[in-house]
SEFILUM-200567 format. One record per atom (N, C-alpha, C): residue number from 1; atom name; x, y negated, z. Coordinates in nm, 2 decimals. Atoms other than C-alpha are relative to their C-alpha. Layout:
BEGIN
site k: NUM, a: CA, xx: X, yy: Y, zz: Z .
...
! end
This chain:
BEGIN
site k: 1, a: N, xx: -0.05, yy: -0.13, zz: -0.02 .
site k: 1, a: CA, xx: -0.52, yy: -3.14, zz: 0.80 .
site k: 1, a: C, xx: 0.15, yy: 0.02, zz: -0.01 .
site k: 2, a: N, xx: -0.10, yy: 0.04, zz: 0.00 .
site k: 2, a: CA, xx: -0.18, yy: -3.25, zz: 0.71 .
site k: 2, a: C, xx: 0.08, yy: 0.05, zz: 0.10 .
site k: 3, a: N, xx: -0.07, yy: -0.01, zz: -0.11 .
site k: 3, a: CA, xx: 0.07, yy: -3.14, zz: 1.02 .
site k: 3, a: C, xx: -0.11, yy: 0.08, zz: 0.12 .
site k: 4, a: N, xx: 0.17, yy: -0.10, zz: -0.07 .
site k: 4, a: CA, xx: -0.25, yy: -2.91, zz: 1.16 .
site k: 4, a: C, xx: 0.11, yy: 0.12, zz: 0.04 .
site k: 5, a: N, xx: -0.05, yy: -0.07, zz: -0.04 .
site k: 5, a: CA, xx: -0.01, yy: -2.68, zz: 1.34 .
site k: 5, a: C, xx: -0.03, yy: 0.15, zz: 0.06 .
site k: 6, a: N, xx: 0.05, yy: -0.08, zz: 0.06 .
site k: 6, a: CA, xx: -0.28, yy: -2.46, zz: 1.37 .
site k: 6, a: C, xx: 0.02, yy: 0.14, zz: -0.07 .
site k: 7, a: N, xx: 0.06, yy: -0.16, zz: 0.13 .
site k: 7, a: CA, xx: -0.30, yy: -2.28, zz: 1.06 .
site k: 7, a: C, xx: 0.14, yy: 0.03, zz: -0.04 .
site k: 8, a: N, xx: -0.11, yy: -0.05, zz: 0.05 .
site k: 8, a: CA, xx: -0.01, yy: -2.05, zz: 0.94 .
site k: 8, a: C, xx: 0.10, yy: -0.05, zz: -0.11 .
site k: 9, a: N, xx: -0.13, yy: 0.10, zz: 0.07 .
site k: 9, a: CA, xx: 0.29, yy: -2.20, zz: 0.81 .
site k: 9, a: C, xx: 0.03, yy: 0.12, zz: -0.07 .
site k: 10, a: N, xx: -0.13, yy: -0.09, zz: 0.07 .
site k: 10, a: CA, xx: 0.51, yy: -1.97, zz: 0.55 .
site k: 10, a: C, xx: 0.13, yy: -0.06, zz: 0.02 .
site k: 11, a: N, xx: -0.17, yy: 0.00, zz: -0.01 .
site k: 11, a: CA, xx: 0.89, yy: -1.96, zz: 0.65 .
site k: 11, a: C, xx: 0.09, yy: 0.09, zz: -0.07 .
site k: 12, a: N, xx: -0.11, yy: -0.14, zz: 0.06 .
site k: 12, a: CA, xx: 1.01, yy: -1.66, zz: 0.47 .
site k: 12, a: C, xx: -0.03, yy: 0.05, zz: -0.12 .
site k: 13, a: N, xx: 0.02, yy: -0.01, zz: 0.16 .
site k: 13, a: CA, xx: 0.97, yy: -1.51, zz: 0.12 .
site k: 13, a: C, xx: 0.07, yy: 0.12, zz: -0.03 .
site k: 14, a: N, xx: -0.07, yy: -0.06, zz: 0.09 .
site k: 14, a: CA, xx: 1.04, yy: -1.18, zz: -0.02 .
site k: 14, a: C, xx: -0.04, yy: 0.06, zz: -0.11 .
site k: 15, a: N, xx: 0.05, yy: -0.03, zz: 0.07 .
site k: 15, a: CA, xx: 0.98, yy: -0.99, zz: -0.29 .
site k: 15, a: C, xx: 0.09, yy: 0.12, zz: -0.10 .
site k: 16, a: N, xx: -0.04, yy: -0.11, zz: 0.09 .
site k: 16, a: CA, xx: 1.00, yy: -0.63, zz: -0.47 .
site k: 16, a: C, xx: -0.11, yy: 0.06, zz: -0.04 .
site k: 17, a: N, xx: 0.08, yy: -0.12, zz: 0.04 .
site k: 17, a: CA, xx: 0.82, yy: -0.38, zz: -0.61 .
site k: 17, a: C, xx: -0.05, yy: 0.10, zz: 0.13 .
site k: 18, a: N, xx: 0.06, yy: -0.06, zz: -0.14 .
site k: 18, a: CA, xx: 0.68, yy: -0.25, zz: -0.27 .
site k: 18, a: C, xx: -0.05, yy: 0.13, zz: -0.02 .
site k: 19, a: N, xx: 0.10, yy: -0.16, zz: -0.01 .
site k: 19, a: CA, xx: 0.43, yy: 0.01, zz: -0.39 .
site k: 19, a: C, xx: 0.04, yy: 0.07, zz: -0.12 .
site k: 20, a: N, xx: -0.10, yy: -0.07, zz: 0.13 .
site k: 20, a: CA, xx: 0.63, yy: 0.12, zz: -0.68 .
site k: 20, a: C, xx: -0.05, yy: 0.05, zz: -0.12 .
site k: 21, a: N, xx: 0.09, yy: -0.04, zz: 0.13 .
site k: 21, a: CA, xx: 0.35, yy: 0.06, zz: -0.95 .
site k: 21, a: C, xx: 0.09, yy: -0.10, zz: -0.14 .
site k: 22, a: N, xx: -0.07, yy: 0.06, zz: 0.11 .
site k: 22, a: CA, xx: 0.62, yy: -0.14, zz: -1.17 .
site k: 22, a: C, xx: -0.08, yy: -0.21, zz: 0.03 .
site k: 23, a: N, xx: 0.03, yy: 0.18, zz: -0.02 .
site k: 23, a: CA, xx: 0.44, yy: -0.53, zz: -1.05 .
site k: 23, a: C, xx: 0.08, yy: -0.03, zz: 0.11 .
site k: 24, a: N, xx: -0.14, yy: 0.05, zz: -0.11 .
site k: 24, a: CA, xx: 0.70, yy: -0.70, zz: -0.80 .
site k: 24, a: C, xx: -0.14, yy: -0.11, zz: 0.09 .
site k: 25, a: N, xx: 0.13, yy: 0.06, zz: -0.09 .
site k: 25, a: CA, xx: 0.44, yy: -0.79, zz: -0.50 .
site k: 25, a: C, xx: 0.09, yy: -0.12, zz: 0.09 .
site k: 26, a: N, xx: -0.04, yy: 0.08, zz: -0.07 .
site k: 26, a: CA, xx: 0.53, yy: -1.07, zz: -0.27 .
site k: 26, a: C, xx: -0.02, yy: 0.03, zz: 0.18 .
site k: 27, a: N, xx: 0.03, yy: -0.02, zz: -0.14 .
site k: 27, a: CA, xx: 0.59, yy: -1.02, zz: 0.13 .
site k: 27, a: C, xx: 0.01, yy: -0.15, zz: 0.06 .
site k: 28, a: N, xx: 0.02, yy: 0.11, zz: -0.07 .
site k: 28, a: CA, xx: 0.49, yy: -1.33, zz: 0.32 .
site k: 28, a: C, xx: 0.06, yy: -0.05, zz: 0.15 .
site k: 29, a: N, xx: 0.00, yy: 0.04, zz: -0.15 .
site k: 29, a: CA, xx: 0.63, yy: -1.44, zz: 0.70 .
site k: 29, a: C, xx: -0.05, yy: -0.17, zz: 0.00 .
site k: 30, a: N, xx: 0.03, yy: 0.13, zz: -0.02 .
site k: 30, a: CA, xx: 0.43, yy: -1.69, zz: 0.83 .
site k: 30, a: C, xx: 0.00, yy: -0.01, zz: 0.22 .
site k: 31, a: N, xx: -0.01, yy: 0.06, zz: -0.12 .
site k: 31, a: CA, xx: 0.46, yy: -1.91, zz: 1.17 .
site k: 31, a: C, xx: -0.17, yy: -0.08, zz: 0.07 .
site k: 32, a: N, xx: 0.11, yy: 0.11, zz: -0.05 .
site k: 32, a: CA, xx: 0.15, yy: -2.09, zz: 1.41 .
site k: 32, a: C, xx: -0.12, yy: 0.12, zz: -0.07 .
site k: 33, a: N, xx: 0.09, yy: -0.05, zz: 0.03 .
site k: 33, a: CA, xx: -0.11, yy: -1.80, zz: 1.26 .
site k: 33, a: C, xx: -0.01, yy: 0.14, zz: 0.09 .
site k: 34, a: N, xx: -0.01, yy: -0.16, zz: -0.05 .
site k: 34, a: CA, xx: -0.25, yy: -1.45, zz: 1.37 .
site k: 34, a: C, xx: 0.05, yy: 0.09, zz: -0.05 .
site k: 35, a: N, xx: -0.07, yy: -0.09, zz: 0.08 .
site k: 35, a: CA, xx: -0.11, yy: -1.26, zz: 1.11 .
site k: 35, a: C, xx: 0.09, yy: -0.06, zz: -0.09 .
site k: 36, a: N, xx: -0.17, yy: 0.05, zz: 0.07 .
site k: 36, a: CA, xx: 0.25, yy: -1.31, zz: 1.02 .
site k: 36, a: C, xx: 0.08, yy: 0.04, zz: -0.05 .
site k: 37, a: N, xx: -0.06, yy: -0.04, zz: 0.06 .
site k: 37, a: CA, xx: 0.39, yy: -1.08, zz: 0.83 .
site k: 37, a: C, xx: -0.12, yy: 0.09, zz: -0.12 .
site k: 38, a: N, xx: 0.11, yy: -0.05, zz: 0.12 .
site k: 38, a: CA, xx: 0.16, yy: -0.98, zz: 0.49 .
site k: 38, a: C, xx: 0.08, yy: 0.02, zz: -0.12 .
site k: 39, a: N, xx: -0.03, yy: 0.00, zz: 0.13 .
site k: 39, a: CA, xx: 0.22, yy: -0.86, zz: 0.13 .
site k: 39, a: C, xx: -0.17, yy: -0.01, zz: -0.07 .
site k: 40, a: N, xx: 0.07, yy: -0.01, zz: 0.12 .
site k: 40, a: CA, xx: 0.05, yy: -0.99, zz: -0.15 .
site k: 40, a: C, xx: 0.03, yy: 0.13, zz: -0.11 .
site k: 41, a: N, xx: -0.04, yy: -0.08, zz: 0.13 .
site k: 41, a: CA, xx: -0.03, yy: -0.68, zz: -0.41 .
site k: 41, a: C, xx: -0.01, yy: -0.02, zz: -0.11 .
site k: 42, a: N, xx: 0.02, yy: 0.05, zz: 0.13 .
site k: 42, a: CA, xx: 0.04, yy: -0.78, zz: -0.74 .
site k: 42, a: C, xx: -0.10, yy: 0.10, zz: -0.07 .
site k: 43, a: N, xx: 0.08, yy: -0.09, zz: 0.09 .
site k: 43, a: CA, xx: -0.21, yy: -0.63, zz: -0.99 .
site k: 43, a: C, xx: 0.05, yy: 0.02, zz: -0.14 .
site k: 44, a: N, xx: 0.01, yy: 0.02, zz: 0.17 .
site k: 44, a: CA, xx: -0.09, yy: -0.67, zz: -1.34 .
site k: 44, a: C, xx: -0.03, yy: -0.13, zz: -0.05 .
site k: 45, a: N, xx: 0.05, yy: 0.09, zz: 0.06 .
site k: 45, a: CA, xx: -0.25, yy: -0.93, zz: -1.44 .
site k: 45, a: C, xx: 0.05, yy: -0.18, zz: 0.08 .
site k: 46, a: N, xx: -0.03, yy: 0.13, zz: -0.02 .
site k: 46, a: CA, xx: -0.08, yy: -1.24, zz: -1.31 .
site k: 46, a: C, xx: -0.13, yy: -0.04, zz: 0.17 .
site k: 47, a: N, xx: 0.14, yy: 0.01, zz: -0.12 .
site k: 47, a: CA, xx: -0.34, yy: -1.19, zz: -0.95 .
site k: 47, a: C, xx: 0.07, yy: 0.04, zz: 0.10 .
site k: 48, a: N, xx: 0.02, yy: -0.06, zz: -0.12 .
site k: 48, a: CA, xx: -0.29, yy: -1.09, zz: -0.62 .
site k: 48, a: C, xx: -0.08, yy: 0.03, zz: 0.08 .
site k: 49, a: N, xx: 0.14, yy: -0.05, zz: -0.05 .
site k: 49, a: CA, xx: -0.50, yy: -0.86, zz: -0.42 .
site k: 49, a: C, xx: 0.06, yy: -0.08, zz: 0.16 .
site k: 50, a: N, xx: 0.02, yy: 0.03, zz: -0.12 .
site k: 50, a: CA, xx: -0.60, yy: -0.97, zz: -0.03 .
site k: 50, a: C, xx: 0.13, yy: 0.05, zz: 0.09 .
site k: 51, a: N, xx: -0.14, yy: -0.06, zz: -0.07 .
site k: 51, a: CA, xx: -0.28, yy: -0.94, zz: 0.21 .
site k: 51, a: C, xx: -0.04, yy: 0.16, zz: 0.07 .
site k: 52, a: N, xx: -0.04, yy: -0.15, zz: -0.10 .
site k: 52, a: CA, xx: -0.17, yy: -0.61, zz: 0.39 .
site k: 52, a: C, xx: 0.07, yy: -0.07, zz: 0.11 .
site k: 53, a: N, xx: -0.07, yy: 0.06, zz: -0.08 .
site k: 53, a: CA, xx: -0.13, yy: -0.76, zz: 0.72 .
site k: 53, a: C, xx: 0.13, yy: 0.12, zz: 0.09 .
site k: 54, a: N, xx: -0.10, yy: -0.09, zz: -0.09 .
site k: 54, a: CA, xx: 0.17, yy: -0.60, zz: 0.90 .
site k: 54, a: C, xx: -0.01, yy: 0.01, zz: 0.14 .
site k: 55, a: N, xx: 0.02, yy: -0.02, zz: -0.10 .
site k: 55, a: CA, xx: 0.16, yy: -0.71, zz: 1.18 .
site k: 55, a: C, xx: -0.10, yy: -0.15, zz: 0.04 .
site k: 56, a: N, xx: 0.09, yy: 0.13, zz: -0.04 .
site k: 56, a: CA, xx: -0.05, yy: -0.99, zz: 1.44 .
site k: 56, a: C, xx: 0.11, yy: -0.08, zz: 0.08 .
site k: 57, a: N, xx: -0.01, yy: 0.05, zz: -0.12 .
site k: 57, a: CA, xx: 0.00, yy: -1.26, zz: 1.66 .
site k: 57, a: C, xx: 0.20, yy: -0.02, zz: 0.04 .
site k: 58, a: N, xx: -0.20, yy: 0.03, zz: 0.00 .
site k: 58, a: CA, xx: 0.45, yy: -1.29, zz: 1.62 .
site k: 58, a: C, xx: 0.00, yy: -0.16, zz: -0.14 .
site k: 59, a: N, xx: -0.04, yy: 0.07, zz: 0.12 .
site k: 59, a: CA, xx: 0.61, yy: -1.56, zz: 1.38 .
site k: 59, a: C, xx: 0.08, yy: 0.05, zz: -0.05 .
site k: 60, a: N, xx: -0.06, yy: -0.11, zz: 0.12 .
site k: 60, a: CA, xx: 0.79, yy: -1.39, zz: 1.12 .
site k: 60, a: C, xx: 0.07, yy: -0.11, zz: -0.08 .
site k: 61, a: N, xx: -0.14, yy: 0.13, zz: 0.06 .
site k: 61, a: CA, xx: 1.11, yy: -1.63, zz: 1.04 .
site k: 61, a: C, xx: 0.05, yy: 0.07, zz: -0.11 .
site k: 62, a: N, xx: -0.11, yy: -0.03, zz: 0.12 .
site k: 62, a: CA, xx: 1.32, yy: -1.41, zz: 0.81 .
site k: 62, a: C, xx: -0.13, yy: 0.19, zz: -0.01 .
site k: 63, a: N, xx: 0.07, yy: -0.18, zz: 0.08 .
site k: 63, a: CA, xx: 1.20, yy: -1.08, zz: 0.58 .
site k: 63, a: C, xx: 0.14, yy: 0.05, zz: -0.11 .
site k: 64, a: N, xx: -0.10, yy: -0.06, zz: 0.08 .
site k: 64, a: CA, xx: 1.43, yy: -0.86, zz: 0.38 .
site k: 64, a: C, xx: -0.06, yy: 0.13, zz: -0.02 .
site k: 65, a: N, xx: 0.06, yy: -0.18, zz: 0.03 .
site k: 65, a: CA, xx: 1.33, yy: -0.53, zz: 0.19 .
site k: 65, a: C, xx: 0.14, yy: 0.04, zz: -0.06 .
site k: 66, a: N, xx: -0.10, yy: -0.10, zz: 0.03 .
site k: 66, a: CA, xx: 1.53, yy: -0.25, zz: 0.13 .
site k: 66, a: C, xx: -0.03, yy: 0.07, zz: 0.01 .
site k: 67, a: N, xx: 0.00, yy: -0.16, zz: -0.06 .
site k: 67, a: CA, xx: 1.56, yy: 0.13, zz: 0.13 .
site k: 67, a: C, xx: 0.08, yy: 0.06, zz: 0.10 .
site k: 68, a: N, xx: -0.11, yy: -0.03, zz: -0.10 .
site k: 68, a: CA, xx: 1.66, yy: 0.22, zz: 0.45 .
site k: 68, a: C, xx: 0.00, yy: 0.14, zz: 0.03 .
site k: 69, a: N, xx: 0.00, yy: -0.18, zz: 0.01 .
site k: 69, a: CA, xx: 1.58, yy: 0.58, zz: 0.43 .
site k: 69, a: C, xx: 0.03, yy: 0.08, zz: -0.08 .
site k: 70, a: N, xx: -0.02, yy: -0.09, zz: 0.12 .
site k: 70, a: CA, xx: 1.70, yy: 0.72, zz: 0.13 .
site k: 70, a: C, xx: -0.11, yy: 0.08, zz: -0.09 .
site k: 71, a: N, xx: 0.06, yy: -0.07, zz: 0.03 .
site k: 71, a: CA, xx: 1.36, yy: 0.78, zz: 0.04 .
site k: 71, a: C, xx: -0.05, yy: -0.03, zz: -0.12 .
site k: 72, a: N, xx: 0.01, yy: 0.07, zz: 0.11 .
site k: 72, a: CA, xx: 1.37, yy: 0.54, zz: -0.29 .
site k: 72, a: C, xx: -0.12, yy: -0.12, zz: -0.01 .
site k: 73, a: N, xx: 0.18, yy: 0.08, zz: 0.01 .
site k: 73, a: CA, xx: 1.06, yy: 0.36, zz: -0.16 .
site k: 73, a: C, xx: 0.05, yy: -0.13, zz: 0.11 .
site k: 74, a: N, xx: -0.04, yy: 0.14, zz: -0.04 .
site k: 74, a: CA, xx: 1.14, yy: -0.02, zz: -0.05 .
site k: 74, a: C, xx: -0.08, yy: -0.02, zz: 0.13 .
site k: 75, a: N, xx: 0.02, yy: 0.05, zz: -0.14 .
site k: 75, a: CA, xx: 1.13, yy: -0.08, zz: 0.36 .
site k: 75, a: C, xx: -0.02, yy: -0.12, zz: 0.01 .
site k: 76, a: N, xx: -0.01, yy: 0.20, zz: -0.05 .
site k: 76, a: CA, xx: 1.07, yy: -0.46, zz: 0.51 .
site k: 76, a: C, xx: 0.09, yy: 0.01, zz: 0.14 .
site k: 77, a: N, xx: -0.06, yy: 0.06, zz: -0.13 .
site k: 77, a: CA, xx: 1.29, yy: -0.58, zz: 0.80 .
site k: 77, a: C, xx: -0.09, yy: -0.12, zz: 0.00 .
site k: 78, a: N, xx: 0.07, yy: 0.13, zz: -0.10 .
site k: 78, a: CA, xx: 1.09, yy: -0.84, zz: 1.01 .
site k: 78, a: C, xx: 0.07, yy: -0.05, zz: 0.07 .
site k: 79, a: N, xx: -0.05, yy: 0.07, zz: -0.04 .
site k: 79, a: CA, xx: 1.27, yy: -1.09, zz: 1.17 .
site k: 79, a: C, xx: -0.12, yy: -0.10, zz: 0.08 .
site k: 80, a: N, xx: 0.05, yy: 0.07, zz: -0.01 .
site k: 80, a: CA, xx: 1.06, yy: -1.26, zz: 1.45 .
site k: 80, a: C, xx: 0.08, yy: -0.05, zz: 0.10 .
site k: 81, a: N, xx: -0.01, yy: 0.13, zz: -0.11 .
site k: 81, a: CA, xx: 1.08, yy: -1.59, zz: 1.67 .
site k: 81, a: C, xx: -0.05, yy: 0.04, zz: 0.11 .
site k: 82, a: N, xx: 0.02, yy: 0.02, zz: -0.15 .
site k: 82, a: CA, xx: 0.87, yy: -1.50, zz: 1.97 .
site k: 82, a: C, xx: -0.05, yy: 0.15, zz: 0.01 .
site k: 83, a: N, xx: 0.05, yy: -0.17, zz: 0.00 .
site k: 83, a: CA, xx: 0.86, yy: -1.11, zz: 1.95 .
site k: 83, a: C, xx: 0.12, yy: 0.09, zz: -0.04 .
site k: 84, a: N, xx: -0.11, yy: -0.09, zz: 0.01 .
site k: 84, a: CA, xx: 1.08, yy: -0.82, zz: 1.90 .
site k: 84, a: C, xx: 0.00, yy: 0.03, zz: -0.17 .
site k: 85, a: N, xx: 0.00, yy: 0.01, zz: 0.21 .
site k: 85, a: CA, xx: 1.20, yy: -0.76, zz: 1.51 .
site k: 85, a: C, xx: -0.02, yy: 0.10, zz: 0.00 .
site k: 86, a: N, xx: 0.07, yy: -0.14, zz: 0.03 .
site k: 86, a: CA, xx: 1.04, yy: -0.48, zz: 1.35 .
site k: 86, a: C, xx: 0.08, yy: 0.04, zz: -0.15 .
site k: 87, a: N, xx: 0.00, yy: -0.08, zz: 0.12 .
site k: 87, a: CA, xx: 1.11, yy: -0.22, zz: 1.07 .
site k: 87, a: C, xx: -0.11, yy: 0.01, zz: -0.06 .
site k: 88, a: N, xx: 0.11, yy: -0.06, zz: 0.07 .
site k: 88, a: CA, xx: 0.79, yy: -0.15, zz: 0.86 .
site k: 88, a: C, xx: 0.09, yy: 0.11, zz: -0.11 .
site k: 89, a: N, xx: -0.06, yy: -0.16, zz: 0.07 .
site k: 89, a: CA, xx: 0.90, yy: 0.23, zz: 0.71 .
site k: 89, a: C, xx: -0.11, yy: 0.01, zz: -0.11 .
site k: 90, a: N, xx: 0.14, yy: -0.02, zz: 0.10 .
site k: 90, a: CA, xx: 0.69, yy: 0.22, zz: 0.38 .
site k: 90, a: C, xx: -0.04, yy: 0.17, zz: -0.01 .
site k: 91, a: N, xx: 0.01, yy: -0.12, zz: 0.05 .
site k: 91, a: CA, xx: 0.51, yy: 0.55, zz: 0.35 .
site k: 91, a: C, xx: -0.02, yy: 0.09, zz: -0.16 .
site k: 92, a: N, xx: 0.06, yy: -0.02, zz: 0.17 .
site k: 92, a: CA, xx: 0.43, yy: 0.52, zz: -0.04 .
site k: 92, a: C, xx: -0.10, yy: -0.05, zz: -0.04 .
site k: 93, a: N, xx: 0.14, yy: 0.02, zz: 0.00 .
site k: 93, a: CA, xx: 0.06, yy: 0.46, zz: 0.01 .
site k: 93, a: C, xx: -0.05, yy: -0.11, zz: 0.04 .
site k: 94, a: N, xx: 0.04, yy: 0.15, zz: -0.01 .
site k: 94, a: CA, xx: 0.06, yy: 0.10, zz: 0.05 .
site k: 94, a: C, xx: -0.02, yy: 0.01, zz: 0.20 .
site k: 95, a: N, xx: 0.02, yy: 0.01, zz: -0.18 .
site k: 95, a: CA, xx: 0.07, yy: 0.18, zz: 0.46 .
site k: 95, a: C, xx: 0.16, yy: 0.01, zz: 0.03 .
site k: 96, a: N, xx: -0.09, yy: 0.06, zz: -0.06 .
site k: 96, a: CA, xx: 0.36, yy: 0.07, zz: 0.67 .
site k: 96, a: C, xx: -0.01, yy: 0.10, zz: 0.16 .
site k: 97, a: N, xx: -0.04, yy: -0.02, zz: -0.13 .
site k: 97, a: CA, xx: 0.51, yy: 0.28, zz: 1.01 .
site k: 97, a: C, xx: 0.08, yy: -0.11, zz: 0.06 .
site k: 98, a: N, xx: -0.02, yy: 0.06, zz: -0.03 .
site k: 98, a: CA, xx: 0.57, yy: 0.00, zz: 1.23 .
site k: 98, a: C, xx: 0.12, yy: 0.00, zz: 0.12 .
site k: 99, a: N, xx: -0.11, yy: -0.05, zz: -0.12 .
site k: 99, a: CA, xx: 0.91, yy: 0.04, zz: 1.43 .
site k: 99, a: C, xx: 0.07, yy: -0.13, zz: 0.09 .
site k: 100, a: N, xx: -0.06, yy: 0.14, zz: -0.05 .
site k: 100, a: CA, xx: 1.05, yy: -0.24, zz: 1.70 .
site k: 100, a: C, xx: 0.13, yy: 0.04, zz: -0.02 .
site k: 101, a: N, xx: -0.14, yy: -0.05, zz: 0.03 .
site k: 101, a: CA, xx: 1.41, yy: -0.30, zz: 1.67 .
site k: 101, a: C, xx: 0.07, yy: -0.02, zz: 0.12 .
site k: 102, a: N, xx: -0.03, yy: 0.08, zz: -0.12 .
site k: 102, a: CA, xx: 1.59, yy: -0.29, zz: 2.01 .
site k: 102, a: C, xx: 0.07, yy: -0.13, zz: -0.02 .
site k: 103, a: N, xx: 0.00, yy: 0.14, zz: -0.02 .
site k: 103, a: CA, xx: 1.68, yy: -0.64, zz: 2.12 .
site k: 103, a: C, xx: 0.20, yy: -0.02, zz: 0.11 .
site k: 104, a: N, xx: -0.06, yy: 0.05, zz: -0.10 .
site k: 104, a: CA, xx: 2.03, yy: -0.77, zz: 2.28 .
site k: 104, a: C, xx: -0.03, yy: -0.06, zz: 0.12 .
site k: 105, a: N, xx: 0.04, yy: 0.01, zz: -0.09 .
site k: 105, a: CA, xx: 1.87, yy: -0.94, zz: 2.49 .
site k: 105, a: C, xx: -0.15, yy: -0.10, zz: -0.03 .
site k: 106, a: N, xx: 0.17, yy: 0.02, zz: -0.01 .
site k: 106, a: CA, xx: 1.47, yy: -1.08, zz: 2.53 .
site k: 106, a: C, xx: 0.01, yy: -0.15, zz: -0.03 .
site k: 107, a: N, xx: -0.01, yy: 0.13, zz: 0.05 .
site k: 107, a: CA, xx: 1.56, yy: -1.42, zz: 2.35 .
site k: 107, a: C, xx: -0.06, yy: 0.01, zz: -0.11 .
site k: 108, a: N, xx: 0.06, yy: -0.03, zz: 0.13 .
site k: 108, a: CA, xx: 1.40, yy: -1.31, zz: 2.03 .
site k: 108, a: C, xx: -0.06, yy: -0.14, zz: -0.07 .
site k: 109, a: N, xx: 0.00, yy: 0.10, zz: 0.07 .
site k: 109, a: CA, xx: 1.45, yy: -1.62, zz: 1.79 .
site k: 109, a: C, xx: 0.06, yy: 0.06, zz: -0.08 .
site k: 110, a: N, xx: -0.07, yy: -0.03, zz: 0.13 .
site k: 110, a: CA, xx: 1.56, yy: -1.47, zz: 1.47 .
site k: 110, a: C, xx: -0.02, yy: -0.10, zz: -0.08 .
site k: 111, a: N, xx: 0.02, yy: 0.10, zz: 0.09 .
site k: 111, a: CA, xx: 1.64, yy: -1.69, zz: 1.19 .
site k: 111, a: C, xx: 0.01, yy: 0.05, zz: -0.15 .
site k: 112, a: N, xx: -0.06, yy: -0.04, zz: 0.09 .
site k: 112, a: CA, xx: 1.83, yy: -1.49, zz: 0.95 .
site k: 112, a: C, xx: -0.02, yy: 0.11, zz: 0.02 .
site k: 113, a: N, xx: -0.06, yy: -0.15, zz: 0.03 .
site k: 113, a: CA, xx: 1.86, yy: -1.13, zz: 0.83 .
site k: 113, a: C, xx: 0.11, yy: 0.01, zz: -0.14 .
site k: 114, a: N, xx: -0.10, yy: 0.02, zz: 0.17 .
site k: 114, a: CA, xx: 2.13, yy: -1.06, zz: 0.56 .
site k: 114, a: C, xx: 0.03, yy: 0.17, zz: 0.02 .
site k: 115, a: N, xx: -0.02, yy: -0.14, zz: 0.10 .
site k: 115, a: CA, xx: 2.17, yy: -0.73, zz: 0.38 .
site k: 115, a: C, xx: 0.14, yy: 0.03, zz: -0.08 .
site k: 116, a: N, xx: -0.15, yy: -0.07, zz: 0.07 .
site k: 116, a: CA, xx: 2.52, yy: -0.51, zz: 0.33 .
site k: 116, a: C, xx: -0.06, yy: 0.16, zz: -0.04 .
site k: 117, a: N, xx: 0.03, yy: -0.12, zz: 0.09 .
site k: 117, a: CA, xx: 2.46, yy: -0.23, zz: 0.06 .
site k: 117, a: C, xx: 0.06, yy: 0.02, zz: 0.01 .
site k: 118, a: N, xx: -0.16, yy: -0.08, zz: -0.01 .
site k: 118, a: CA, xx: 2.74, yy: 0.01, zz: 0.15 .
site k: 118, a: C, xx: -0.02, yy: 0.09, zz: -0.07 .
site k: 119, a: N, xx: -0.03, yy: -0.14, zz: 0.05 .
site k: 119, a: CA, xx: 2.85, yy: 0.31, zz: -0.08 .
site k: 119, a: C, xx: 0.01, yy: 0.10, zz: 0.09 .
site k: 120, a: N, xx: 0.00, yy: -0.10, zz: -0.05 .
site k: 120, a: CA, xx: 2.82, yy: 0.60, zz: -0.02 .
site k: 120, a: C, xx: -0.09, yy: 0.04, zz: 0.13 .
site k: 121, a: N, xx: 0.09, yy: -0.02, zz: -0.13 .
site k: 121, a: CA, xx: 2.56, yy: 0.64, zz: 0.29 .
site k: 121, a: C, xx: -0.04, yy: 0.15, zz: -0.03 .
site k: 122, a: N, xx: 0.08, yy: -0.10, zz: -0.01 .
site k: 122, a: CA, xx: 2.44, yy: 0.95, zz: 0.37 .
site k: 122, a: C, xx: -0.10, yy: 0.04, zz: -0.02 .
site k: 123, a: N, xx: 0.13, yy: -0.08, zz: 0.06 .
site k: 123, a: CA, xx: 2.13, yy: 1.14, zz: 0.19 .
site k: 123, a: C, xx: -0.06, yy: -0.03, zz: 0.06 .
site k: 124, a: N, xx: 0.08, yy: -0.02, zz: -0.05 .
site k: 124, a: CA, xx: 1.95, yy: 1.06, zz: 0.45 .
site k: 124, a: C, xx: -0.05, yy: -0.15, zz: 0.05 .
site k: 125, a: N, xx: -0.02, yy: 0.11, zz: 0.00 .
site k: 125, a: CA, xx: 2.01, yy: 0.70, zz: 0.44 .
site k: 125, a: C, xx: 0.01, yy: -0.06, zz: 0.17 .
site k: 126, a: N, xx: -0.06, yy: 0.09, zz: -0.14 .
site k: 126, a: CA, xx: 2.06, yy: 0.42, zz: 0.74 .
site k: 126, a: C, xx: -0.05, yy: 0.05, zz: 0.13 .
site k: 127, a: N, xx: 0.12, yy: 0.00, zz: -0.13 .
site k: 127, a: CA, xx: 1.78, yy: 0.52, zz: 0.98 .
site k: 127, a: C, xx: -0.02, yy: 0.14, zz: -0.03 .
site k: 128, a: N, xx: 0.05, yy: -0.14, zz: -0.02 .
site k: 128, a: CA, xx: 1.77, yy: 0.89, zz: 0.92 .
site k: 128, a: C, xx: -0.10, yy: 0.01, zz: -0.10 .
site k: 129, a: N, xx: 0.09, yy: -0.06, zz: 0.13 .
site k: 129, a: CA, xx: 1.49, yy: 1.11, zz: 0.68 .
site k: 129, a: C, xx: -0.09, yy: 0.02, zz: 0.16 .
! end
């Protein structure tokens, strides 16, 4: 099974408080599978519940969470290889509004995302209320 190119690789790794019950959940990007961007929900108890797949069928190289709305509730940036990079907009309720991010141009190999916290943004944060 060793080099089984197959089954979903993990390339990416992040991790916050997602659903904002105080356990710090894990968001997963994986490569070579159908579903490549997931959070594990922490429970309490040292467990994780069954993924929240994000999205299908992309490789999902780089992840980064943030609040990009000013709404205090932690967003994911998606970063894919053979697909357009997405926003997932948390709505609070452990569900995700799934936004593409336009593209320079239709090469879509992301590797990296990196995150600038600027003062002072507007109430309504990066992406609007």
């Amino acid at each position: 099974m060793f080099g089984d190119h197959s089954l979903p690789t993990c390339v990416s790794i992040a991790v916050d408080d997602i659903d904002q019950d105080g356990n710090v959940d894990i968001v997963v990007g994986n490569i070579n599978g159908t579903n490549s961007a997931n959070i594990l929900w922490n429970n309490g108890k040292r467990q994780f519940s069954e993924a929240n797949f994000l999205q299908h069928n992309r490789s999902t190289t780089a992840l980064a969470v943030v609040d990009l709305n000013g709404d205090t509730l932690p967003d994911i940036i998606i970063g894919n290889y053979n697909g357009p990079n997405q926003v997932a907009m948390n709505d609070g309720n452990r569900g995700f509004n799934l936004l593409n991010v336009p593209s320079i141009d239709e090469t879509y190999r992301t590797s990296t995302i990196a995150i600038a916290l600027l003062p002072n943004l507007p109430s309504e944060g990066a992406f609007g209320s």
